[in-house]
C-alpha positions in Angstrom: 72.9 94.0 88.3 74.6 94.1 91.3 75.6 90.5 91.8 77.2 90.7 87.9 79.5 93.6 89.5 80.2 91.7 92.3 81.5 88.9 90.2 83.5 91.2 88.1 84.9 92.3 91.1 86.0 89.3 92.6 87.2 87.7 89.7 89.6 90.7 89.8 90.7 89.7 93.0 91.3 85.9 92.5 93.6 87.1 89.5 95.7 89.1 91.9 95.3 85.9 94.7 96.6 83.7 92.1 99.5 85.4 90.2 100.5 87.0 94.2 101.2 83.1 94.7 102.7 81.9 92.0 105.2 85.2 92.3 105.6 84.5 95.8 106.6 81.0 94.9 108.4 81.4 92.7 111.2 83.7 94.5 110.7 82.0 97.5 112.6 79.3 95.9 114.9 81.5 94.7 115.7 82.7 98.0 115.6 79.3 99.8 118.5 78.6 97.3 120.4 81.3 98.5 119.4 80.6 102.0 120.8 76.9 101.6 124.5 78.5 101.7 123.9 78.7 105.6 122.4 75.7 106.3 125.1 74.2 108.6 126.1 77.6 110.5 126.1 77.4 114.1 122.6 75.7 114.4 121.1 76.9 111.5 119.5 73.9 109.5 117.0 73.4 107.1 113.9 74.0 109.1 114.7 77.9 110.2 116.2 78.3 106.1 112.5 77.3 105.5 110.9 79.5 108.2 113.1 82.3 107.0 111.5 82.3 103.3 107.8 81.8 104.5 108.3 84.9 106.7 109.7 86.9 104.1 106.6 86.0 101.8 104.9 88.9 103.0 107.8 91.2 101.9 107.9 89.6 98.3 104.0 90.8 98.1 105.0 93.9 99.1 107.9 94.9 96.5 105.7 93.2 94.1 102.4 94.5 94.1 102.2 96.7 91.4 103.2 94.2 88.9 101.2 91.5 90.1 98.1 94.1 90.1 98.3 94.6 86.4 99.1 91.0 85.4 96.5 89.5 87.6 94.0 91.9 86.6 94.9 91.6 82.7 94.7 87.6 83.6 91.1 87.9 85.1 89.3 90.0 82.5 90.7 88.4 79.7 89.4 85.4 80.6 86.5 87.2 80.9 86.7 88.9 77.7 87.6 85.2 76.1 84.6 83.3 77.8 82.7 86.0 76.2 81.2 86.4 79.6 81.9 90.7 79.8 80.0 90.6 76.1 77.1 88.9 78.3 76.7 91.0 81.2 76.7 94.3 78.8 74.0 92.6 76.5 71.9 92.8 80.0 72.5 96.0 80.7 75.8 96.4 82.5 77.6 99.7 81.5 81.1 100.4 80.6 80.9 102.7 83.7 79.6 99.8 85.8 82.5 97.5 84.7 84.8 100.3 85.6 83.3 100.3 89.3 83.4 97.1 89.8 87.2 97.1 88.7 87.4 100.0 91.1 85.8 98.2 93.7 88.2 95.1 93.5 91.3 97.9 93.2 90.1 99.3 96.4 90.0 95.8 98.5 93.3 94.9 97.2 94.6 98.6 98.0 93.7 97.8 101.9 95.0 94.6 101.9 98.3 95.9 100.3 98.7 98.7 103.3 97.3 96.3 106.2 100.2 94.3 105.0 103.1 97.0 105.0 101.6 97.7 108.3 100.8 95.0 110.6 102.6 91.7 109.0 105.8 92.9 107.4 107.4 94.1 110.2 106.3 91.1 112.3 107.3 88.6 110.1 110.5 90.0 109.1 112.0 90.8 112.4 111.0 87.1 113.5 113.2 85.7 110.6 115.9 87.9 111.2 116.3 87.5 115.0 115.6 83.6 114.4 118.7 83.7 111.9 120.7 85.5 113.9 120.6 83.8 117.0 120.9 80.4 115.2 123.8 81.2 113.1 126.1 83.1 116.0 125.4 80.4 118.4 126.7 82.8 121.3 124.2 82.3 123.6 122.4 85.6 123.4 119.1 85.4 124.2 115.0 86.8 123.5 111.9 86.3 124.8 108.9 88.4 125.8 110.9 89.8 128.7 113.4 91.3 126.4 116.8 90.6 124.9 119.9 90.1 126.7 123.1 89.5 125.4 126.9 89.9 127.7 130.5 89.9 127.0 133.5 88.7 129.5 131.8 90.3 132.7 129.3 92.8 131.2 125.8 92.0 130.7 123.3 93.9 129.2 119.0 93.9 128.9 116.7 95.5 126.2 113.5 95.5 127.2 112.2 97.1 124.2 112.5 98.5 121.0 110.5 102.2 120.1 109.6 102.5 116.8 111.6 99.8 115.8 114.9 101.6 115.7 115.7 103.1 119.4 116.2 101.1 122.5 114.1 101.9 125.9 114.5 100.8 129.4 118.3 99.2 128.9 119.9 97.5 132.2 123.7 97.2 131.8 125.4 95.2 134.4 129.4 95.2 135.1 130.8 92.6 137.3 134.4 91.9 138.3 136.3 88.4 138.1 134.3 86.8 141.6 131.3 88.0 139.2 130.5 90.3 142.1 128.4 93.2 140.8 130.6 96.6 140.2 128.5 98.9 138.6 124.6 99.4 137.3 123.2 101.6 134.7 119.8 101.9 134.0 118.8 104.1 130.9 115.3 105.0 129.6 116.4 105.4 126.3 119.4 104.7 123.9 120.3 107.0 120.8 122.7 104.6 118.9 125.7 107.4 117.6 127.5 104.6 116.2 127.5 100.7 116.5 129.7 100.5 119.4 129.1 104.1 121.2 125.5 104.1 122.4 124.1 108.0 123.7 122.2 107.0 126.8 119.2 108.9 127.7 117.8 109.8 131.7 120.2 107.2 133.0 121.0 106.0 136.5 124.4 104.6 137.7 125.1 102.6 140.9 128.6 101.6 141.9 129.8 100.0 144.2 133.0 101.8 145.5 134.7 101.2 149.0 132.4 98.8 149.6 129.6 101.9 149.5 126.8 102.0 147.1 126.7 105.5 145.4 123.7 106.4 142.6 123.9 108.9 140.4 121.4 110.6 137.6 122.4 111.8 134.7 120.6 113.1 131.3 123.1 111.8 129.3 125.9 109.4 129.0 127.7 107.7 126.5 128.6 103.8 126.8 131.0 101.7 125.1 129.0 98.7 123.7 130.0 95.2 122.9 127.4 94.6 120.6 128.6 93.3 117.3 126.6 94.9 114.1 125.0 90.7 113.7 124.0 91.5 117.5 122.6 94.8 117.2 120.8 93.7 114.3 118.5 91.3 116.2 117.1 94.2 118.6 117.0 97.2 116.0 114.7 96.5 113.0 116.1 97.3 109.4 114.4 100.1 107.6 112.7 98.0 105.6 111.4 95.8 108.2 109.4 99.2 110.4 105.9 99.4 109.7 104.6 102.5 108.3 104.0 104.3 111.6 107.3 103.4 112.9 108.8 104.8 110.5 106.9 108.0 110.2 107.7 108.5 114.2 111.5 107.3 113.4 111.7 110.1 111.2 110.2 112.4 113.1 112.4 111.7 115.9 115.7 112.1 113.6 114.5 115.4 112.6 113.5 116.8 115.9 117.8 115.8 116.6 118.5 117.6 113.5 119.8 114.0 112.1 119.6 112.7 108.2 116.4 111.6 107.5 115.9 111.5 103.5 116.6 107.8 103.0 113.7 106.8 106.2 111.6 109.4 104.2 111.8 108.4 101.0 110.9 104.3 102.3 108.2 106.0 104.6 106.4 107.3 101.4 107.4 104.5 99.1 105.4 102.1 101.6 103.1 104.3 101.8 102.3 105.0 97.9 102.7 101.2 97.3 99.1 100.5 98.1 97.5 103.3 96.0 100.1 102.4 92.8 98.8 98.7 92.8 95.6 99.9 92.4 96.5 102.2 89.6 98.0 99.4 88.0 94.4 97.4 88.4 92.8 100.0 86.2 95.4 100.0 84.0 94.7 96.5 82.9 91.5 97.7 81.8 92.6 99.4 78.3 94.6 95.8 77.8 91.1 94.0 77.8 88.4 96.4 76.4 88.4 97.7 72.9 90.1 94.4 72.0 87.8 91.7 73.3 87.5 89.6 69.8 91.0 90.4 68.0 93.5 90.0 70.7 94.0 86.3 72.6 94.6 86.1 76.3 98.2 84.9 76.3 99.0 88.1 74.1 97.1 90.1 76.4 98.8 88.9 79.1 102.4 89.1 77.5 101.5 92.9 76.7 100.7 93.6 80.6 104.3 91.4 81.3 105.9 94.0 79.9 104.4 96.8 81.1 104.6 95.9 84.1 108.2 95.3 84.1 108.5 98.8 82.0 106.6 100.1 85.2 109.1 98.0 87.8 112.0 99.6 85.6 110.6 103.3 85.5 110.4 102.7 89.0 114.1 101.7 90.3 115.3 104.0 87.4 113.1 107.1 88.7 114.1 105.9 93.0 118.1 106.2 92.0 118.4 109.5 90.0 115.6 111.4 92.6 117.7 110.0 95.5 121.2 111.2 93.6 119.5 114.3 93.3 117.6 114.9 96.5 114.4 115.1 95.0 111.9 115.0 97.3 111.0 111.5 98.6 107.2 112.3 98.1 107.5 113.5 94.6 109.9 110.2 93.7 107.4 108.0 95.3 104.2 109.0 93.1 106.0 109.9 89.9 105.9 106.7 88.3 102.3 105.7 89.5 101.1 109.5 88.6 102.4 109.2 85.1 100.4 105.7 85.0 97.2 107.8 85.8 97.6 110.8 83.6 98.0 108.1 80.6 94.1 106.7 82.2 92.9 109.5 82.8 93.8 110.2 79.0 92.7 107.1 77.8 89.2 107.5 79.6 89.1 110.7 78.2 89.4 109.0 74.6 86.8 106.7 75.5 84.2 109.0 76.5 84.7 110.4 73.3 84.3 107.6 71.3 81.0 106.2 72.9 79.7 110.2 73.9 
């Protein structure tokens, strides 16, 4: 009994597998056309224009989970349900209800996979593509490595060790030199709080100057600096939104409310990320109804065009829900889980039905 559940289960799962890569695929090409615009920019050629889409292959998984949950599941029980192999392991005494656990089962692996990856490889991958890009199509000798990122400007020089949470500078060196490139001034901050792209709020910083042929230090808790960081620059040390990990951006937020900054459109991502996992899964189960009840009368490629468009009915509800709520400050949480709560009240109606039926 249990190894029939298994193989439900799994067969679940190699339907999401599959249709994740032929999604992926497919608008990875898409995107590598794009990309092909910038082949030929400063030293940006065809190898990084490929590296660039296979990082961003995690991302594409990401935005498209939900979809590729209902379709892949629709895909692997109805071939099921056309192999007449579901008919088979109910004649030897597999429940409805033990079906429905192994679907749950299969929804739950693919729900951790989903958040491991919004976690740990999105934010990797994506930061390595865009500092890659970056750096290859400026050409301006800025440079990264493990010690940090260091980038200068006529006679100012400046090192980043580090990035917290993604989004805020720590333990920035500045150095200011004069025409014999000897050494005029130091600054040393623990932190940066970026007011703007060029004016940079420096936090617990420590300035050396050399004046009279003296050196003189001085401590400050603040200080503001001019920077010479284009937005291109800034963008290869502080992560786009999209690009934090979960955590990061739950700290990032927290952070920007402590300082009484805007936070709604990092809230709104933070919960949408989060939510993703648990709406892919929803849309798992949701493939169920598609396949049951309709094992005999209904083919697999119609199966599979009805979940097509229910899942882009879902992808629509779902961008149309995100821009109104965010017009209207709804809260981020609510606009997050509307769409896949609606998906669950219609199951949870559905199931309701069924019980009925077979009471």
């Amino acid at each position: 009994m249990f190894v029939l559940q298994r193989y439900i289960g799994m067969s679940v799962v190699q339907g999401f597998l599959l249709l994740a890569l032929i999604m992926v695929s497919l608008f990875s090409i898409i995107l590598l056309i794009d990309e092909l615009d910038q082949v030929g920019t400063g030293a940006y050629n065809w190898w990084l224009a490929l590296k660039y889409v296979f990082y961003h292959a995690p991302k594409l998984l990401l935005d498209f989970a939900a979809f590729i949950s209902l379709v892949g599941s629709i895909i692997a029980l109805g071939s099921l349900a056309s192999h007449h192999e579901l008919v088979a392991i109910e004649s030897v005494g597999v429940s409805p209800r033990g079906v429905i656990n192994s679907v749950l089962f299969a929804a739950f692996i693919l729900m951790v996979l989903v958040l491991l990856n919004a976690q740990f490889v999105i934010p990797a991958t994506l930061q390595t593509a865009h500092i890659e890009k970056t750096l290859a199509v400026e050409d301006r000798g800025d440079f990264i490595s493990e010690a940090g990122y260091w980038a200068q400007s006529n006679h100012r020089f400046i090192h980043i060790k580090d990035v917290e949470n993604g989004r805020i500078p720590v333990d920035v060196e500045i150095f200011e030199f004069n025409d014999q490139y000897k050494l005029l001034r130091y600054l040393f901050a623990e932190k940066v709080l970026l007011a703007s792209e060029k004016l940079w709020q420096l936090q617990n910083v420590t300035i050396k100057e050399v004046i009279d042929g003296e050196l003189k230090v001085e401590k400050l808790t603040e200080a503001q600096w001019e920077s010479f960081l284009t937005a291109t620059q800034l963008g290869v040390i502080v992560s786009k939104p999209e690009a934090l990990s979960i955590s990061n951006l739950y700290h990032f937020v927290q952070g920007l409310k402590q300082r009484g900054e805007q936070s709604y459109r990092y809230e709104l991502l933070f919960w949408q990320k989060l939510t993703t996992p648990v709406s892919a899964a929803i849309m798992i189960l949701l493939g169920m109804p598609f396949v049951f009840g309709s094992q005999r009368s209904v083919s697999t490629g119609k199966r599979i065009t009805l979940g097509v468009l229910a899942g882009i009915a879902f992808y629509v509800a779902t961008q149309i829900v995100t821009h109104v709520g965010s017009a209207m400050l709804w809260p981020p949480l609510l606009i997050a889980i509307l769409p896949a709560s609606v998906v669950l009240v219609i199951l949870l109606f559905i199931q309701w039905q069924f019980a009925r039926k077979y009471a």
